[in-house]
gemmi code that builds the backbone of each chain (N, CA, C; Angstrom):
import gemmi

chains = {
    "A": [
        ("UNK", (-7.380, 13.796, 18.604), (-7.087, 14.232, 17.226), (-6.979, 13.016, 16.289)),
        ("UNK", (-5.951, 11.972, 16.588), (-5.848, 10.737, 15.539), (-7.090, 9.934, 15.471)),
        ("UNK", (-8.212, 10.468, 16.158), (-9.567, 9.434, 15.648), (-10.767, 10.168, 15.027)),
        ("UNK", (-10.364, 12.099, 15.003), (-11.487, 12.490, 14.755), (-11.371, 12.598, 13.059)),
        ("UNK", (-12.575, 12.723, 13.076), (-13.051, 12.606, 11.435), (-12.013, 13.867, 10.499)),
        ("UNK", (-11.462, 14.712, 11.244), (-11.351, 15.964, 10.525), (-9.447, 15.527, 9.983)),
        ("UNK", (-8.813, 14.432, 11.400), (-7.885, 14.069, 11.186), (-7.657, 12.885, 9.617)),
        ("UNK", (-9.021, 11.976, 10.237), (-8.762, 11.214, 9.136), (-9.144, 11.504, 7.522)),
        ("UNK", (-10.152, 12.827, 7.043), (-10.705, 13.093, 5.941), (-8.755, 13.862, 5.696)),
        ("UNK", (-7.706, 14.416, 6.870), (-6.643, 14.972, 6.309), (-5.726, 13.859, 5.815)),
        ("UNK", (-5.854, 12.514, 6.616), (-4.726, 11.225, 5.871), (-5.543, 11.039, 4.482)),
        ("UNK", (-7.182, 10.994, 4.325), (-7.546, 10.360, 3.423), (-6.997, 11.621, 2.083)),
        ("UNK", (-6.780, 13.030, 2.393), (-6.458, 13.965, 1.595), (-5.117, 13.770, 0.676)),
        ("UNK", (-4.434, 13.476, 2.074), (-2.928, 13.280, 1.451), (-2.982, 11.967, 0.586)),
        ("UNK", (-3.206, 10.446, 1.176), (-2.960, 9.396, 0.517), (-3.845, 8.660, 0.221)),
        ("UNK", (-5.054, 9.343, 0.094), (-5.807, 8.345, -0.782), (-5.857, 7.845, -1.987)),
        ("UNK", (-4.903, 8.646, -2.940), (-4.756, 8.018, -4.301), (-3.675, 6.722, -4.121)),
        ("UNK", (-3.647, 6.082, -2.802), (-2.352, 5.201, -2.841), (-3.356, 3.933, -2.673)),
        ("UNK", (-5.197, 4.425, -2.108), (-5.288, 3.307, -1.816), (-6.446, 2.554, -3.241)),
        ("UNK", (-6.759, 1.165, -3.016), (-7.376, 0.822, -3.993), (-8.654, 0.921, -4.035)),
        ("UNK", (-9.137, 1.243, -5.662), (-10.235, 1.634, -6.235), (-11.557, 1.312, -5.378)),
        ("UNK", (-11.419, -0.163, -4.567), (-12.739, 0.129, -3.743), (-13.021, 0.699, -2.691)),
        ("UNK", (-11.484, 0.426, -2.030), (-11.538, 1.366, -0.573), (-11.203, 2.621, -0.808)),
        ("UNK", (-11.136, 3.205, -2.044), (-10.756, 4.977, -2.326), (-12.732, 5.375, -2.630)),
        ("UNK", (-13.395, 4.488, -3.358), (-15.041, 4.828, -3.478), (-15.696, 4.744, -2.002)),
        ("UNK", (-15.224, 3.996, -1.120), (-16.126, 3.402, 0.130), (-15.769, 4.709, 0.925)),
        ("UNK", (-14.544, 4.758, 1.047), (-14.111, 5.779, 2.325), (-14.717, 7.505, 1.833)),
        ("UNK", (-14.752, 7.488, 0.461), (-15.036, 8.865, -0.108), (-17.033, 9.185, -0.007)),
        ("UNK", (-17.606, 7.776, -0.196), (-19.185, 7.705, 0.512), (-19.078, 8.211, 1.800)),
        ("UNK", (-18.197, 7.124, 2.898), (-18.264, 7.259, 3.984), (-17.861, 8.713, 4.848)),
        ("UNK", (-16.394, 9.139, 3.997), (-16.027, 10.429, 4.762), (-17.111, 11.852, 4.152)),
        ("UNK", (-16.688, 11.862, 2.713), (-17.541, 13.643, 1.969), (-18.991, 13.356, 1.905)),
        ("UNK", (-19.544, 11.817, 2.016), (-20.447, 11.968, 0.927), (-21.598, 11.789, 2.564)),
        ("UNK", (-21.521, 11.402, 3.659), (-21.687, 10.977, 5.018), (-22.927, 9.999, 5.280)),
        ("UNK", (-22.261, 9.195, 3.912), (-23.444, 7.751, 3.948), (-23.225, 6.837, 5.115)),
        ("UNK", (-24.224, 6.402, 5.918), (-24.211, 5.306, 6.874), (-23.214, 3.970, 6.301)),
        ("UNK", (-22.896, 3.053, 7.171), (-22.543, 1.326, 6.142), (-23.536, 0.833, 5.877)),
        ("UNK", (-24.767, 0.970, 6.018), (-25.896, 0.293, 5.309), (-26.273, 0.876, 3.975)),
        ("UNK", (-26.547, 2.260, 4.228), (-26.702, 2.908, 2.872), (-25.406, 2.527, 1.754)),
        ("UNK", (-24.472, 2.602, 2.144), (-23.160, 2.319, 1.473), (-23.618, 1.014, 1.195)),
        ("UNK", (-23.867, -0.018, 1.455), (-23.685, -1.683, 0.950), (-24.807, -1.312, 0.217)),
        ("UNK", (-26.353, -0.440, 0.775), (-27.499, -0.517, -0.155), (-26.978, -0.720, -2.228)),
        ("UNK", (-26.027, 1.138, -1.743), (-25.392, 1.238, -3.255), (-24.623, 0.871, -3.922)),
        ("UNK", (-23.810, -0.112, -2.927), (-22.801, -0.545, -3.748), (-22.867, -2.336, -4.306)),
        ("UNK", (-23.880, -2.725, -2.998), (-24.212, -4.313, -3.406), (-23.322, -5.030, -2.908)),
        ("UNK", (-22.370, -4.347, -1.729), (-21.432, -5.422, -0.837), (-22.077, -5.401, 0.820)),
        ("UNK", (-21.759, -6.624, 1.334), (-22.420, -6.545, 2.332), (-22.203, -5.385, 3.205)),
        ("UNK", (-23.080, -5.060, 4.662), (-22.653, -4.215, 5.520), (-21.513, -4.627, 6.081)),
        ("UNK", (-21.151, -5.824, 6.606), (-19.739, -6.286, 6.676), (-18.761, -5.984, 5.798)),
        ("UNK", (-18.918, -6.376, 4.490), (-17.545, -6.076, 3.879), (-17.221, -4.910, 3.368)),
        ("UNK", (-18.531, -3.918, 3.637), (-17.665, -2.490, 3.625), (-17.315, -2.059, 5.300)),
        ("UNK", (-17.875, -2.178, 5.951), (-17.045, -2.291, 7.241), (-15.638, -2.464, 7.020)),
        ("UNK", (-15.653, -4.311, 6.940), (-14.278, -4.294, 6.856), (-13.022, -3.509, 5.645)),
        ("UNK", (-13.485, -3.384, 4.503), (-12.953, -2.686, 3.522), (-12.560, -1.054, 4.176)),
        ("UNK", (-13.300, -0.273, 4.687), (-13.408, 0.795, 5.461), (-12.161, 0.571, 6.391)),
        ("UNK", (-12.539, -0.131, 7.134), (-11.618, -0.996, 8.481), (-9.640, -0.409, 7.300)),
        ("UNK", (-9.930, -1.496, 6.311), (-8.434, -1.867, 6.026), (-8.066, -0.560, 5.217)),
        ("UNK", (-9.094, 0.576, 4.692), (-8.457, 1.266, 4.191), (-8.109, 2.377, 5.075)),
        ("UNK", (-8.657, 2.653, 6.652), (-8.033, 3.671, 7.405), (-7.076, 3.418, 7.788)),
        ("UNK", (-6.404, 1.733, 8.006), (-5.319, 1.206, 8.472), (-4.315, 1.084, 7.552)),
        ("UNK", (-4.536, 1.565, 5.962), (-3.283, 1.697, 5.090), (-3.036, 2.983, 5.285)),
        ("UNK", (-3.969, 3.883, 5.855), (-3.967, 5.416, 5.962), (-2.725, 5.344, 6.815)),
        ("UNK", (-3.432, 4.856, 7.559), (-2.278, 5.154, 9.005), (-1.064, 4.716, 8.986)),
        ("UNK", (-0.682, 3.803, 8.750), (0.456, 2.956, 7.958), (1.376, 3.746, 6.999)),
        ("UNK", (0.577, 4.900, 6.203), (1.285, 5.878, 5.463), (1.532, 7.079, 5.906)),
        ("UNK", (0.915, 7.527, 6.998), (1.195, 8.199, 7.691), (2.487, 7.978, 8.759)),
        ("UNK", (2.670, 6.864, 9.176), (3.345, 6.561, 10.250), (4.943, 6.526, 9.618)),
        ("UNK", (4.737, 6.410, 8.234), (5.899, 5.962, 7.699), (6.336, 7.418, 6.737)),
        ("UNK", (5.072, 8.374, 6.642), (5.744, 9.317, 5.931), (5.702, 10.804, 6.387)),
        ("UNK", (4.770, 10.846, 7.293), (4.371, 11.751, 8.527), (4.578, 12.773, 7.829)),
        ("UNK", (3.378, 13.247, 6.445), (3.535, 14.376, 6.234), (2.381, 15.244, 6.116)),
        ("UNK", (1.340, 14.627, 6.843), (0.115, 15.333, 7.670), (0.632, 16.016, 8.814)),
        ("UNK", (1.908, 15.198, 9.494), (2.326, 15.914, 10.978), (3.218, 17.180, 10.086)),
        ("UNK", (4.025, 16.723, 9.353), (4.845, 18.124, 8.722), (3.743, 19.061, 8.058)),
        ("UNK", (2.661, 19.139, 7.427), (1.923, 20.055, 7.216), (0.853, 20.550, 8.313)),
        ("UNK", (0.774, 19.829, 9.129), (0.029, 20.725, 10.364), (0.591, 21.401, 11.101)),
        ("UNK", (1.910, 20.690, 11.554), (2.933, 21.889, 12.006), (2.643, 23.344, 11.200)),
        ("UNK", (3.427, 23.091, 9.928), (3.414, 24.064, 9.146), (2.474, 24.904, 8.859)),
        ("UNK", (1.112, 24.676, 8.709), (0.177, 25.062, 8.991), (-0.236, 26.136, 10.259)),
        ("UNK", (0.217, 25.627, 11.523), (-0.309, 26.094, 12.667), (0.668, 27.254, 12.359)),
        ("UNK", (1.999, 27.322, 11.991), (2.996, 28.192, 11.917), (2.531, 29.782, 11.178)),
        ("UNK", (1.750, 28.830, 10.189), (0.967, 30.441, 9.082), (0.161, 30.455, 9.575)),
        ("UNK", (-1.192, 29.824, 10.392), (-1.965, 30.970, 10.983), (-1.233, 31.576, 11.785)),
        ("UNK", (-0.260, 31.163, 12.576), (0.280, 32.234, 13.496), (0.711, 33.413, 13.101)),
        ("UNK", (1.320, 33.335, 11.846), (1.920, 34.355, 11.318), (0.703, 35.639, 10.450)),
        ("UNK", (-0.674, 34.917, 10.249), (-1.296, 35.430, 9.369), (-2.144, 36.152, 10.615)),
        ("UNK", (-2.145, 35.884, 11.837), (-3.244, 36.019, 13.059), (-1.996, 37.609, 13.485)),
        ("UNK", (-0.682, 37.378, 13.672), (-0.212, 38.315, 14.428), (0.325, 39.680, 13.008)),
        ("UNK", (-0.238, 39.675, 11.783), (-0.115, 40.387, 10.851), (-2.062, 41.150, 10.983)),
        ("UNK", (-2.426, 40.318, 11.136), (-3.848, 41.089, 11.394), (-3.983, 42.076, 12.310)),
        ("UNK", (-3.425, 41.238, 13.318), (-3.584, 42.129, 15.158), (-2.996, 43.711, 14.524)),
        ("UNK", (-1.636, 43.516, 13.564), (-1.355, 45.013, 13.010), (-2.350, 45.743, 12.401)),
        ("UNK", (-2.292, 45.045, 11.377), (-3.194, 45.560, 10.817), (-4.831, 46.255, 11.320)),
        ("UNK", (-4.950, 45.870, 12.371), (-6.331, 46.068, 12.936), (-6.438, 46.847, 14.183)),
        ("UNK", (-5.061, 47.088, 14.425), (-4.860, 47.713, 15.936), (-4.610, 49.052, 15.227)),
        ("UNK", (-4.342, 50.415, 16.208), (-4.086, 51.654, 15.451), (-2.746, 51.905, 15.963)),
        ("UNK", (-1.733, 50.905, 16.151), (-0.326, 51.522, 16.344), (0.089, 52.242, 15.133)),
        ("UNK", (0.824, 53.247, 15.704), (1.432, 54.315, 14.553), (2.753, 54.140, 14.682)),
        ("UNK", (3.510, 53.596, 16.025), (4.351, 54.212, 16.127), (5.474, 52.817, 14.990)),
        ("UNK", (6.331, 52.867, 14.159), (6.792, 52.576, 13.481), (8.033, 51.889, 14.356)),
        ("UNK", (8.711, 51.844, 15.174), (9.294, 51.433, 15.754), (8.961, 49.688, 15.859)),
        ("UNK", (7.840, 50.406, 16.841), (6.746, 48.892, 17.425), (6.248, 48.066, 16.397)),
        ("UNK", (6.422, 48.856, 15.230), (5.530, 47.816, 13.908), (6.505, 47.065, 13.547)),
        ("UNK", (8.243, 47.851, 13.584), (8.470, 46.238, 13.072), (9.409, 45.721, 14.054)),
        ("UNK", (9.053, 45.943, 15.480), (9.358, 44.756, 16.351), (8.354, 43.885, 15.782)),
        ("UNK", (7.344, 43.805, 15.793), (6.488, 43.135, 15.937), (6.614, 42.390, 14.406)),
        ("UNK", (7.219, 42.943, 13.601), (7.815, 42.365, 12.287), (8.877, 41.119, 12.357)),
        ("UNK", (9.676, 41.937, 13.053), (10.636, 40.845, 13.373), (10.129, 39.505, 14.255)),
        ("UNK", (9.195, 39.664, 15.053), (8.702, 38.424, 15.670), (7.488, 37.571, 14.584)),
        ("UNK", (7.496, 37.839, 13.306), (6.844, 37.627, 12.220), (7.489, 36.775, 11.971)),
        ("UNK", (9.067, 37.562, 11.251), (10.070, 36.663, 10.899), (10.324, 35.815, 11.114)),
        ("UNK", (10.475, 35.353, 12.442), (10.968, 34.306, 13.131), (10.493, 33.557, 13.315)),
        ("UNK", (9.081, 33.646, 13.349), (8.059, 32.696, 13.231), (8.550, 31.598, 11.587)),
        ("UNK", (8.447, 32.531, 10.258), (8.967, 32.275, 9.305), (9.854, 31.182, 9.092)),
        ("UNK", (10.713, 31.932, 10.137), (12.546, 31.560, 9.703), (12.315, 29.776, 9.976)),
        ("UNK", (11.183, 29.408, 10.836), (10.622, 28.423, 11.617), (10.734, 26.982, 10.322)),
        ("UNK", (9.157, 27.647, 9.674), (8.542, 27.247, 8.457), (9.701, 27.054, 6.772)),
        ("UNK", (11.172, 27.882, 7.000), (11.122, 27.821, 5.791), (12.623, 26.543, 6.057)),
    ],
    "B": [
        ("UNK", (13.851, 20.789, -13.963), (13.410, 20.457, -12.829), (13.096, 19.432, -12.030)),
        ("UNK", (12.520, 18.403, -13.366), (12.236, 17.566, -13.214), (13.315, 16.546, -12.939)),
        ("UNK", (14.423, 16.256, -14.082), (15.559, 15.677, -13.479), (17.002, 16.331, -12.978)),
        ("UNK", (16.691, 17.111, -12.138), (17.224, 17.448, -11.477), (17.617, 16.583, -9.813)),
        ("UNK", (18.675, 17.140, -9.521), (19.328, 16.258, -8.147), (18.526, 16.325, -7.094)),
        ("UNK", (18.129, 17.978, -7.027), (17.861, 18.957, -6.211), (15.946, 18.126, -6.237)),
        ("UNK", (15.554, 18.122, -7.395), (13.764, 17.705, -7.037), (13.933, 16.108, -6.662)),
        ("UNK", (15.024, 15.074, -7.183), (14.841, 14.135, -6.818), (15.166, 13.803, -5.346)),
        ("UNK", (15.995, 14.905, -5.451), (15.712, 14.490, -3.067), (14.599, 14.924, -2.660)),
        ("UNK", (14.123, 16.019, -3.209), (12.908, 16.149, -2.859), (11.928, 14.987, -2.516)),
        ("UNK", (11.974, 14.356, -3.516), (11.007, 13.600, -3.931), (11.484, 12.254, -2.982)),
        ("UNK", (12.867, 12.013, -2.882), (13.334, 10.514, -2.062), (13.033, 11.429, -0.423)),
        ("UNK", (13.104, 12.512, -0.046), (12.363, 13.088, 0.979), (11.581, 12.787, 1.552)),
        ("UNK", (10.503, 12.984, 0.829), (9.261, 12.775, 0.984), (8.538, 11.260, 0.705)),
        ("UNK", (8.783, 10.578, -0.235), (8.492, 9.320, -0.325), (9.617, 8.211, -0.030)),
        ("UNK", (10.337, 8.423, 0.156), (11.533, 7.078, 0.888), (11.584, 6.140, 1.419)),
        ("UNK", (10.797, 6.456, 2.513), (10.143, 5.316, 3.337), (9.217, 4.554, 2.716)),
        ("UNK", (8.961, 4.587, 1.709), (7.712, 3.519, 0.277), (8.666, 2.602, 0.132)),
        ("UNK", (9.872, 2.811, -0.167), (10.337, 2.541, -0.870), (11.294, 0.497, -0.017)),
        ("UNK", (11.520, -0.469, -1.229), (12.010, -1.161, -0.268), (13.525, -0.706, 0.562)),
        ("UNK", (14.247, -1.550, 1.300), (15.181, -1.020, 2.146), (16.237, -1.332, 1.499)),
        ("UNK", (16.284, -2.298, 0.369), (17.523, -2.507, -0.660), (17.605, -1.022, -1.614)),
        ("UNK", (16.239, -0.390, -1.667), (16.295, 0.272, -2.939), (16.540, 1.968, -2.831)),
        ("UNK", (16.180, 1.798, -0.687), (16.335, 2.903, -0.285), (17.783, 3.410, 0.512)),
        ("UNK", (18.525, 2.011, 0.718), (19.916, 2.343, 0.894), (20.744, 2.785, -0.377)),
        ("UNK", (20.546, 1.995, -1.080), (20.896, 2.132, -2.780), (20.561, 3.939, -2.980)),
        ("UNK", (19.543, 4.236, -3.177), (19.456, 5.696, -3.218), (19.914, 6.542, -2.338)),
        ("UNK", (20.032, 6.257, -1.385), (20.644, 7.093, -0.108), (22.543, 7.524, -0.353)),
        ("UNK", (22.771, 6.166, -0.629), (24.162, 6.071, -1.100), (24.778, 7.128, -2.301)),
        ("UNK", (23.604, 6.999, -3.092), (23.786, 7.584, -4.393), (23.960, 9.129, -4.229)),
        ("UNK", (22.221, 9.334, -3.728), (21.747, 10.796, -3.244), (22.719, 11.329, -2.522)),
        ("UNK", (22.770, 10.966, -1.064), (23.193, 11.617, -0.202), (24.855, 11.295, 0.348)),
        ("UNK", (25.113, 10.196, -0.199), (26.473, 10.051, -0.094), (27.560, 10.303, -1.432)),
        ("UNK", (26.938, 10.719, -2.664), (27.274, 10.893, -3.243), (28.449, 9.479, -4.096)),
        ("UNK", (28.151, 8.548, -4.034), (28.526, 7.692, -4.136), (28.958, 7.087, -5.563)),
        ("UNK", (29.538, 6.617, -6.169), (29.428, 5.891, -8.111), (28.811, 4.669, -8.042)),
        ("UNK", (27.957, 4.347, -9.123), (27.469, 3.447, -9.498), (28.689, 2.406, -8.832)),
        ("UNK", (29.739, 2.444, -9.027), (30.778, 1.146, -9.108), (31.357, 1.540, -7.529)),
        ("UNK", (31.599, 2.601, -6.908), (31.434, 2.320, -5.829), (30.555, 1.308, -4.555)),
        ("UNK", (29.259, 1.911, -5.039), (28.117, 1.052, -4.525), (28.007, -0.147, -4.723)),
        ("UNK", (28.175, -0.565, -5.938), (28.667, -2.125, -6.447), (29.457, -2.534, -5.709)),
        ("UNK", (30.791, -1.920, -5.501), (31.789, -2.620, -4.179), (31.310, -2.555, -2.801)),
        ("UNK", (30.622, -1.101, -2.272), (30.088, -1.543, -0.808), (29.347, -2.551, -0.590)),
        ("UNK", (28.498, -2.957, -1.687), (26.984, -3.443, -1.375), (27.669, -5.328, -1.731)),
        ("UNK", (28.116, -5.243, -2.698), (28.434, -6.455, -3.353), (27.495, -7.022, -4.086)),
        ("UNK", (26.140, -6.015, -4.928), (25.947, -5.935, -6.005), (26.594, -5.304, -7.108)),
        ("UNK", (26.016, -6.306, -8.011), (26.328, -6.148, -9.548), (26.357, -4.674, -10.045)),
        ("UNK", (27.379, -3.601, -10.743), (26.767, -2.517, -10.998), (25.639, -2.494, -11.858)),
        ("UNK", (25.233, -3.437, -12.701), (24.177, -3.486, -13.525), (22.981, -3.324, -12.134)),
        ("UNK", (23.158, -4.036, -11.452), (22.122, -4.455, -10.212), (21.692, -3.351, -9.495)),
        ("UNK", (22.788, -2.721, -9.030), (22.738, -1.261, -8.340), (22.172, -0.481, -9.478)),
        ("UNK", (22.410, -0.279, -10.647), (21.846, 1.080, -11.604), (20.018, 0.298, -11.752)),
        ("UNK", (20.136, -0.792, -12.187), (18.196, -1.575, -11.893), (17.673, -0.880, -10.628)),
        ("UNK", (18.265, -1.649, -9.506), (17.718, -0.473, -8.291), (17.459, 0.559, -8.304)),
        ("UNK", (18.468, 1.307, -8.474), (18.226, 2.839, -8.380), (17.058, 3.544, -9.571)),
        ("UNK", (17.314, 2.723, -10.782), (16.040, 3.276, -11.886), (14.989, 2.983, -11.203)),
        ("UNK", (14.885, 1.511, -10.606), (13.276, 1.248, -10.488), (12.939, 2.397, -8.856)),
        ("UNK", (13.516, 2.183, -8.446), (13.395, 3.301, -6.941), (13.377, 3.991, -7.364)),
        ("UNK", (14.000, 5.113, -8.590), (13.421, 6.543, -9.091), (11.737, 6.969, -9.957)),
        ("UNK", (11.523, 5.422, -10.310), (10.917, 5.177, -11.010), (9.228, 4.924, -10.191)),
        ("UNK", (9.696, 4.022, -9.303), (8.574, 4.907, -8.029), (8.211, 5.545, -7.452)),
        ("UNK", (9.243, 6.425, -7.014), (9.074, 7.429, -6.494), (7.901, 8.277, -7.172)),
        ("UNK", (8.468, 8.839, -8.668), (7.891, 9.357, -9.686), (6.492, 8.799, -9.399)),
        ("UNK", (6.318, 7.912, -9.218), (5.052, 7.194, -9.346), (4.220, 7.779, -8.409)),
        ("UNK", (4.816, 7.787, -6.843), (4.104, 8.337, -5.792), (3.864, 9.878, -6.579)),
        ("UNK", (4.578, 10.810, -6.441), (4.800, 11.988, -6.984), (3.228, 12.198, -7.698)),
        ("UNK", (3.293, 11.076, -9.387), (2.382, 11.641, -9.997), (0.721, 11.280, -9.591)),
        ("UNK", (1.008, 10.351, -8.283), (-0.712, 9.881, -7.923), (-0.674, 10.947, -6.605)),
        ("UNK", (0.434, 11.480, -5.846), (-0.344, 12.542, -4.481), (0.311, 14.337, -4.278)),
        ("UNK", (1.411, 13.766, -5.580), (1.536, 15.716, -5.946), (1.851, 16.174, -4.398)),
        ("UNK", (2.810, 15.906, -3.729), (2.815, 16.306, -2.668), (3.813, 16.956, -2.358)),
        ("UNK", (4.585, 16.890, -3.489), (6.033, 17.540, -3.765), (5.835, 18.483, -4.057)),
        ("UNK", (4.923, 18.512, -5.388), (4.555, 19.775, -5.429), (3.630, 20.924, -4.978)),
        ("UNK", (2.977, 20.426, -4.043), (2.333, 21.199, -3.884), (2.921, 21.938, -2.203)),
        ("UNK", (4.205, 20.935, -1.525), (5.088, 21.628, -0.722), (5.669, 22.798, -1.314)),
        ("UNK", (6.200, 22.265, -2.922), (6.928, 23.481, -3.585), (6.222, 25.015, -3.758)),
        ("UNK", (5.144, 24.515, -3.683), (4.108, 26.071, -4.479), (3.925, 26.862, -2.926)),
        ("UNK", (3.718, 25.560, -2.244), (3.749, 26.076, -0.645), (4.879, 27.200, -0.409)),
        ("UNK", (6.021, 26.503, -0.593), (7.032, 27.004, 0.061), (7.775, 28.702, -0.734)),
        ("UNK", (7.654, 28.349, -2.085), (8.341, 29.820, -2.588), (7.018, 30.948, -2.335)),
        ("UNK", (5.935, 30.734, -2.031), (4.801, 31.900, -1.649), (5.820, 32.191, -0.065)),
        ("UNK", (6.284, 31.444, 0.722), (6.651, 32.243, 1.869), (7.939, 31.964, 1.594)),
        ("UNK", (8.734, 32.046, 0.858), (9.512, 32.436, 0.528), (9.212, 34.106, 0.334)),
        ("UNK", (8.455, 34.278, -0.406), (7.707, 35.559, -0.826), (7.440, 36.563, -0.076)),
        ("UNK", (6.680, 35.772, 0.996), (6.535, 36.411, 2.392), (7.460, 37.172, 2.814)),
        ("UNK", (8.553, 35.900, 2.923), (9.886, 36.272, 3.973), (10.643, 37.274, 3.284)),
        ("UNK", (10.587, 37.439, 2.083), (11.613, 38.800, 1.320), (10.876, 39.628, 1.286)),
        ("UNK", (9.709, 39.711, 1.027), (8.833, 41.397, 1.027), (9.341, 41.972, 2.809)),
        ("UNK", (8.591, 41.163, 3.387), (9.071, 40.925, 5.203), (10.564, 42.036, 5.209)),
        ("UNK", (11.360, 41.290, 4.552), (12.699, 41.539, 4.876), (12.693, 43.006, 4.437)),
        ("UNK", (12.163, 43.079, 2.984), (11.932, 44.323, 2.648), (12.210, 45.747, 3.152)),
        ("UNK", (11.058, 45.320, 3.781), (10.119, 46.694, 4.994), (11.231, 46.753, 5.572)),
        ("UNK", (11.736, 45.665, 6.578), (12.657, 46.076, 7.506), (14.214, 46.414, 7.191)),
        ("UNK", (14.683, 45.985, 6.199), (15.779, 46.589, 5.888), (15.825, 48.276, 4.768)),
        ("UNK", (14.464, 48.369, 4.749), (14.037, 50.020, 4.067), (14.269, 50.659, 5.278)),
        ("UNK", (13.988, 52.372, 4.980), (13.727, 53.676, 5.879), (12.702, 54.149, 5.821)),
        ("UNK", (11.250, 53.193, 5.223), (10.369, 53.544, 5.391), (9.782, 53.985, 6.846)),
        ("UNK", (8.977, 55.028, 6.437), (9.018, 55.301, 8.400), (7.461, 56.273, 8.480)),
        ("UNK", (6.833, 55.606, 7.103), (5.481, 56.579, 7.136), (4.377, 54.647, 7.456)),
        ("UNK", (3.716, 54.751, 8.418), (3.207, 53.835, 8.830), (2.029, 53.365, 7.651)),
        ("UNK", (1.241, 54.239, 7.332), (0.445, 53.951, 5.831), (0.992, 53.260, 4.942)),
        ("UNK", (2.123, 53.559, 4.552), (2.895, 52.739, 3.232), (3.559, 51.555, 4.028)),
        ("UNK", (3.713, 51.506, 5.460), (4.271, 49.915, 5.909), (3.052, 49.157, 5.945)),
        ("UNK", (1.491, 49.606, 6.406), (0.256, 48.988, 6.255), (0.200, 48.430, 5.321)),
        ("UNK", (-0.227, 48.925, 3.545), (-0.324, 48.506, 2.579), (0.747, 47.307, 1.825)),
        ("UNK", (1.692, 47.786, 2.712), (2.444, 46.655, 2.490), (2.550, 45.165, 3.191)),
        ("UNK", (1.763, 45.432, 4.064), (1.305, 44.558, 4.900), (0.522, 43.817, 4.551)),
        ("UNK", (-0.582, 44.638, 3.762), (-1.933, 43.691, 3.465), (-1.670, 43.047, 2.491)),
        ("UNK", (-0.615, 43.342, 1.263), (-0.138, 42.495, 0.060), (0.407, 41.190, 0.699)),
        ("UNK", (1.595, 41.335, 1.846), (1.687, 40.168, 2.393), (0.411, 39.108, 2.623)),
        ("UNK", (-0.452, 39.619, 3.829), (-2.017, 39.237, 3.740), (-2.299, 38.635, 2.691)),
        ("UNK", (-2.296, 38.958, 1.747), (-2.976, 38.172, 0.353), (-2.180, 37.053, -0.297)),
        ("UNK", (-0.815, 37.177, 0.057), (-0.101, 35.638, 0.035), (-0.255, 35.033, 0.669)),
        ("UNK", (0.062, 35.188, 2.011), (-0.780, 34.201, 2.697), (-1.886, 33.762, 2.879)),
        ("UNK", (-3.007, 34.864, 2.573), (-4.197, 33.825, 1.913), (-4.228, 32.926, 0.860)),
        ("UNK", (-3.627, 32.232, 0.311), (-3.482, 31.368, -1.108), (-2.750, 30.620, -0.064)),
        ("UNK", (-1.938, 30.590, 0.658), (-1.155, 29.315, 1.425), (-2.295, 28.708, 2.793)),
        ("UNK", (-3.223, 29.270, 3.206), (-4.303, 28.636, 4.024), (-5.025, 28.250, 3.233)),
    ],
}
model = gemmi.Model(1)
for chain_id, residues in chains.items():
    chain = gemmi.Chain(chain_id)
    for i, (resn, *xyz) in enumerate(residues, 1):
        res = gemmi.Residue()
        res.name, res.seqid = resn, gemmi.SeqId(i, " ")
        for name, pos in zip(("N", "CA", "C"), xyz):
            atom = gemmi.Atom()
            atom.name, atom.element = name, gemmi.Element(name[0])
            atom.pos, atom.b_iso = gemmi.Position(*pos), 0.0
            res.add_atom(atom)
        chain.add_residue(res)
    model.add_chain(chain)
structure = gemmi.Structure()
structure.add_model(model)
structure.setup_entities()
């Protein structure tokens, strides 16, 4: 998870306005835009090295802000918590229980899921 | 809302750890220990002028983080939608509703808040 692309486009989500103007253009080629480092130096006129390294130092302020503010880990938690809650509101919704009893057991284990998140 | 006690912990919450360790004991003291300017001056054995500089410029960053990654707020918008959740939720189950159609429909309105929070 901490090396795949999907993790790091979520640090670059949260704190990329923290990092600077060249490594916020390089990483935004490199992650949305899915330019190679050659194409990237083509357009930008810095070597393939120094967007490497620029790249390099801006996933490592990522992480650095992460480590210190860990609120990619508090929103993925949180996250996993509402699909859970949005996955076991469907299963109702989509199943043909009638019996009203069972609907809100199954309510109450909603809740609690909730009570989790809030 | 904005200067409020209640959003600025929020906000020393979530960004705190930015912050230096003179500026984040200083706020901690303030925030969470509830402390006086001239108290803190005597624990710390800064100046109260010194301690109130601290604490402005540490509020004053914070703010800063705040207005470049909105992360405060956008926990906040997060959080009163399941807030939302959790009282409709409560709703159902503390009613005598007991016709399964009208607990459905009420179901799927939930559904649609929580779609805006994924």
């Amino acid at each position: 998870m901490e090396n795949s692309i999907v993790y790091k486009s979520l640090l670059y989500d949260f704190y990329g306005e923290l990092l600077t103007d060249k490594q916020n253009s390089i990483i935004d080629l490199y992650y949305n835009h899915d330019l190679t480092l050659s194409e990237i130096s083509e357009n930008t006129g810095i070597s393939r090295q120094g967007v490497y390294d620029t790249l390099k130092r801006a996933e490592n302020a990522l992480d650095r802000y992460e480590k210190k503010l860990k609120l990619v880990e508090r929103f993925s938690k949180h996250n996993m918590l509402i699909v859970e809650v949005n996955s076991k509101l469907e299963k109702i919704l989509n199943s043909n229980i009638d019996d009203v009893k069972e609907i809100r057991k199954k309510l109450i284990e909603i809740k609690n899921i909730i009570k989790k998140i809030m």
